[in-house]
Structure formats: C-alpha cells, structure tokens
N, C-alpha and C positions, 0 to 999 in steps of 0.2 A: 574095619571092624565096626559094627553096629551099636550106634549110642548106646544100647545097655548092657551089654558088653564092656562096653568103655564107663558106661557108670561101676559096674559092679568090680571091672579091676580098679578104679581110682577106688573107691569102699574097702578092696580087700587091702592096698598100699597102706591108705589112711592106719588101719587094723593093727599092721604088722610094724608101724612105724611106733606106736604107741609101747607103753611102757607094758607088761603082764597082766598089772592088778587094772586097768584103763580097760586095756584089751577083754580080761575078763568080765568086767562092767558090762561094756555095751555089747559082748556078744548075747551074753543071758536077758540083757533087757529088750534089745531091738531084732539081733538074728535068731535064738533059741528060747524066744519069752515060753515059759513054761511056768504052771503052778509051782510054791516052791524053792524057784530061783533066789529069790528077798534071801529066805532065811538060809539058803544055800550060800549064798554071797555073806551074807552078816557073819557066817560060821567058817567063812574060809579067808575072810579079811579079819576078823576081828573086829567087827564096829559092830554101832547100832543104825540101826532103820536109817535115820533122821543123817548118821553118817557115808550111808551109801549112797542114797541122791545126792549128795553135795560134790562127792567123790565123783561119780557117774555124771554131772554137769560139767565137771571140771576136763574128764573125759571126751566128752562131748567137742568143749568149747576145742580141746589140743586137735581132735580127731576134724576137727573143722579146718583148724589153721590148716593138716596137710592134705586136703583136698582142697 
C-alpha cells in the first residue's frame, strides 16, 4: 500500500477511535473547514468560541496519542 494511503487509513483509525464530540471537532475544522462550521459546532456542542479550541486541542492532542 502507498505511504498515503497508509497516512490517510492511520488518519481515518485515529478519527474513529475518538470520542463523537472529538470526532466532530476535527472533522469540520481540518477535513470539511467550511464557513460556518464555529458557530455550527458552538450550536451543536453547546459551548462558546473560546470553548471549542480548548475542546478541539484537546482532540487533537487524543487523535495524536493514536496515530
């Protein structure tokens, strides 16, 4: 299988390993950035701005550990 192939299944692993609201994060910010997204996300988590980067690093850092 070809390195990005092989990147993009360990990406979709990391993805699916993640919790919903994780998962939801970084697909709208990094796979489907779209205008939008923010307050789409603020409105379907329940937080504010300033709580969904914190949330979305925190995602990050877990979506890291399983890659």
């Amino acid at each position: 299988m070809p390195a990005t192939f092989q990147r993009v299944a360990a990406v979709e692993n990391a993805l699916e390993a993640l919790e919903y609201g994780q998962r939801l994060l970084l697909v709208h910010s990094f796979v489907r950035p779209r205008k939008g997204n923010l307050e789409a996300l603020m409105e379907e988590l329940g937080v504010e701005k300033t709580r969904i980067y914190e949330k979305r690093n925190a995602a990050l850092l877990s979506a890291g550990v399983v890659l």
